[in-house]
N, C-alpha and C positions, 0 to 999 in steps of 0.2 A: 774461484769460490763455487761451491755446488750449491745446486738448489735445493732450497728450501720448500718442500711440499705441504699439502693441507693433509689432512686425517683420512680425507676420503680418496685420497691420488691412486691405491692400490685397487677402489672401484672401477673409476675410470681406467687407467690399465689395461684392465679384465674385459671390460665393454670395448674397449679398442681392440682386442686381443681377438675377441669373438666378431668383428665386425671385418676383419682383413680377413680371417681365417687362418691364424700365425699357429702352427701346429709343434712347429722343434722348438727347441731353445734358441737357433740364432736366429730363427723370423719373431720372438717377440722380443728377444734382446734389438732387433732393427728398430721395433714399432716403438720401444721406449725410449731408446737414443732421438726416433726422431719427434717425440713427443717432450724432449729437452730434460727426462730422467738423467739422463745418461747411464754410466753402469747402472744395472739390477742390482737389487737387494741380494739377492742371491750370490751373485760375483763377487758383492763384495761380503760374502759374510767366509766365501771361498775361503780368500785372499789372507781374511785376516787369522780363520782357525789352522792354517795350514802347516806352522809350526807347533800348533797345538793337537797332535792325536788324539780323537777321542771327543774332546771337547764341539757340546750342542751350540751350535748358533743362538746368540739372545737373541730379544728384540733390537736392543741397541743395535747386535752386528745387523739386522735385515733393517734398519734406517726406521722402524713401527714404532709409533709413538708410546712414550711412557708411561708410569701409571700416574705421572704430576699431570700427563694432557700434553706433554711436549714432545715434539720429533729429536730422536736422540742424532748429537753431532759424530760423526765420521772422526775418529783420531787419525785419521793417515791422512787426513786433510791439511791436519799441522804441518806433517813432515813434506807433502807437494808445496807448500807455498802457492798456494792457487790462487789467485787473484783477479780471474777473469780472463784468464792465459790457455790455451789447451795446453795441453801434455798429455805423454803417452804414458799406460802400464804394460807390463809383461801381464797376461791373463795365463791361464791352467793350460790352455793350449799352445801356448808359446806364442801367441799371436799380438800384434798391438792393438790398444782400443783406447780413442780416444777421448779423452773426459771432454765434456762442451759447458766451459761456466758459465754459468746462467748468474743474475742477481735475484734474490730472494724478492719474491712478488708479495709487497705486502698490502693488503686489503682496510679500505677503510671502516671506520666504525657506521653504523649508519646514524645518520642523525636525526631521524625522523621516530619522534615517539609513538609509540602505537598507545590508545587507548587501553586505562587500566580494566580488567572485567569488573564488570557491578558499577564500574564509573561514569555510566553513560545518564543524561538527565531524566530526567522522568518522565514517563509519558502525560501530557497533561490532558485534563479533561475535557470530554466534551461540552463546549459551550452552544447550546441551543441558541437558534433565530431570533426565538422570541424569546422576551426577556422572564426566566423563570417568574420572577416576583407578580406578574400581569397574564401568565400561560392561563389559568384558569378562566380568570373570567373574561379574558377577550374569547376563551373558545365559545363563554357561556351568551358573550354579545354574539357572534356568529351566528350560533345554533339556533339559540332559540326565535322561535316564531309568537306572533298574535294569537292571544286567545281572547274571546269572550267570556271566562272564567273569573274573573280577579274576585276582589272581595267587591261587596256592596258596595255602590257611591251614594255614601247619606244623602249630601245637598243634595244631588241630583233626586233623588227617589223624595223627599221636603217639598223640592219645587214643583215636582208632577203632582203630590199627593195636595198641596196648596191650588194646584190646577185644575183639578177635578179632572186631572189626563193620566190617572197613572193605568200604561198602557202592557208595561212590564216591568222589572225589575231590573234597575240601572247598577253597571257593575264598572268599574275601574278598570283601564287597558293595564295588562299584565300579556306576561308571555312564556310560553311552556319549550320543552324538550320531548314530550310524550309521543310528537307525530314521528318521531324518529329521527336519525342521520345515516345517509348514507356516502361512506369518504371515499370517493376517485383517485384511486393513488397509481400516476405515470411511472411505469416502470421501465421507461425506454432510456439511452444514452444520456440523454441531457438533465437527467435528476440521477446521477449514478453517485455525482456529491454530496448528493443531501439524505441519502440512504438511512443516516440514523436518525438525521430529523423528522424521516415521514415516520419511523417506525416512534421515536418519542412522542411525536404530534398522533398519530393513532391508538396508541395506547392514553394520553391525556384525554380523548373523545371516550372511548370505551369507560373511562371512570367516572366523566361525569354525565355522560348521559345513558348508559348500562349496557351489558353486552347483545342483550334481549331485544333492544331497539336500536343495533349498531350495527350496521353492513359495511364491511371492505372490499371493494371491488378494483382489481387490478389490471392497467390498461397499458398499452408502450405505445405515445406521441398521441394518439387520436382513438377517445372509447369508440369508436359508431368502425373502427376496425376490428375488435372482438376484445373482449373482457371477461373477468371471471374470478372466482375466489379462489380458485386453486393454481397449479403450475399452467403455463403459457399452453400448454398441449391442451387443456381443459377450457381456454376460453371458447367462449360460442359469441355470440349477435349481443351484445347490449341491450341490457332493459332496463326504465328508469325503475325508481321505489313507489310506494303509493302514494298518491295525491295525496298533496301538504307534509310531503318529506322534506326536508333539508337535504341540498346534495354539497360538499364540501370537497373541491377538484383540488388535485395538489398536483402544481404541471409547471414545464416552465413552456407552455403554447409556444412552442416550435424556438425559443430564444437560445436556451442552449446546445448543449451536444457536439459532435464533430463537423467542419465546418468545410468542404459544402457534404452533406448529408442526405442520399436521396429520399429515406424516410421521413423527415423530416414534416410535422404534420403542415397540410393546408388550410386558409383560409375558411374554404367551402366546406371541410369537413367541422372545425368549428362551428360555423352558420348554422350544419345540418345539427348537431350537436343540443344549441340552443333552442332551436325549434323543436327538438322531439322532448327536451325536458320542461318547456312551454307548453304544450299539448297535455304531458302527462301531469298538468296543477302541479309542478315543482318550481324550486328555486334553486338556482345554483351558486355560488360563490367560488370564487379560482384565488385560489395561493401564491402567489410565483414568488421564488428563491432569488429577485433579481430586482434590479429598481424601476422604478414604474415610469422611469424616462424610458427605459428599453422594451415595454411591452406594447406591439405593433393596435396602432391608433384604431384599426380593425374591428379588435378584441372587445375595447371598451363597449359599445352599447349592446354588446349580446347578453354579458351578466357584471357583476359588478368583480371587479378585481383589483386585489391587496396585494403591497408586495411582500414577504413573507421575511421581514428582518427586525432586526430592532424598532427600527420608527412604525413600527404596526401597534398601537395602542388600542387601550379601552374604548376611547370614542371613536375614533376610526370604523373600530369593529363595530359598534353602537349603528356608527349611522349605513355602513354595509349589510347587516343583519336586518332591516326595517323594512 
């Protein structure tokens, strides 16, 4: 039986042909024999016009597939009886060459479906930390600070004036967003996940307390190593906001990131951290994107810290804002 080839057998051939360096006809009629063609296409399109003068070679006679997609069969294959048997032909030069049957190599289907295009599911949305429905006014618990502003407190202002002590005008504890915020957003390794959340959470600050009294200052693991509003090349020394700012850190204080990490912030650089925004009459509050079993026992009495997920509610923030 002769073999049965794919569409692309006369490439490979070719690549074989150029890779010995087969130059005549009988060094690449060798390379094909031993590449289990056996005769050329060529030999046999010989063979078979030979009592026809005149007459072009088809594809059929040079073995090229047809225009159905199918490799055309050998008719002089009928008359060998081949069946896996060599035998010999007489070739043009009188010489003997011998067929080598091969069985037809046949190839399985594959059975692994590839993905249809546009079949792939959807990209699904971002879901924020904090729970949409509660973003606003836990930032408004956060930010805002004490004022001696509020409205009047009648009783109180009744009982002094019943006293014959009214010494000033008694007002109601209320609390504003006017001193400002300024948001400390870590831009180091270990908040590299939560990238859209600080950028959600920064633009929620900017809407409600306006862009006039809102600073963003950008730090990687520890501010008091240089910060700045612009690219990492532009940061300089740390400076807090003016006395009675709000400072809003959004950090994971050394929890996340790659692990061991030599940047990785210290201790002491926090401590230093909390005293120099101590000094300058601020407050500061820290975010961490992690649970507040994980944030190192240290941290706690410097400023007050929230962990920055779902369980972060309204009074929560109430009683961290105060």
């Amino acid at each position: 039986m002769e073999l049965t080839v794919g569409e692309i057998w006369l490439s490979d051939l070719a690549r074989a042909w150029a890779a010995v360096g087969a130059r005549t006809e009988e060094e690449r009629h060798a390379v094909a024999r031993l590449l289990g063609l056996g005769d050329s296409p060529l030999d046999r399109a010989r063979r078979r016009t030979v009592d026809e003068p005149g007459r072009e070679p088809t594809t059929r006679d040079l073995g090229l597939p047809s225009e159905a997609g199918e490799v055309a069969e050998d008719p002089a294959d009928e008359d060998t009886g081949a069946s896996g048997d060599t035998d010999e032909e007489a070739g043009d030069d009188g010489g003997q060459i011998r067929r080598i049957g091969v069985e037809p190599v046949t190839v399985a289907a594959a059975t692994t479906t590839l993905p249809r295009p546009g079949g792939a599911s959807p990209v699904r949305p971002h879901l924020p930390l904090i729970d949409p429905r509660l973003g606003r006014s836990v930032l408004q618990e956060l930010l805002a600070q004490p004022s001696g502003e509020g409205p009047i407190d009648v009783e109180a202002l009744v009982r002094r004036v019943a006293s014959h002590r009214v010494t000033g005008m008694p007002r109601r504890p209320s609390r504003t967003l006017r001193f400002g915020v300024q948001v400390l957003s870590d831009e180091g390794d270990g908040m590299a996940p939560f990238v859209k959340d600080q950028e959600d959470l920064i633009q929620g600050v900017r809407d409600l307390v306006g862009d006039d009294i809102t600073s963003v200052v950008s730090f990687a693991d520890a501010p008091l190593r240089g910060a700045g509003d612009g690219p990492v090349w532009t940061w300089t020394t740390y400076r807090p906001p003016p006395p009675g700012s709000r400072i809003l850190v959004l950090s994971h204080l050394g929890i996340g990131g790659p692990w061991p990490d030599p940047g990785r912030a210290r201790r002491q650089e926090w401590t230093d951290f909390a005293e120099l925004v101590r000094r300058a009459e601020c407050r500061a509050i820290v975010l961490v994107p992690y649970p507040l079993a994980r944030v190192p026992g240290w941290a706690l009495p410097l400023f007050p810290v929230l962990s920055w997920d779902r369980t972060l509610t309204v009074w929560r923030a109430a009683q961290a804002g105060r």
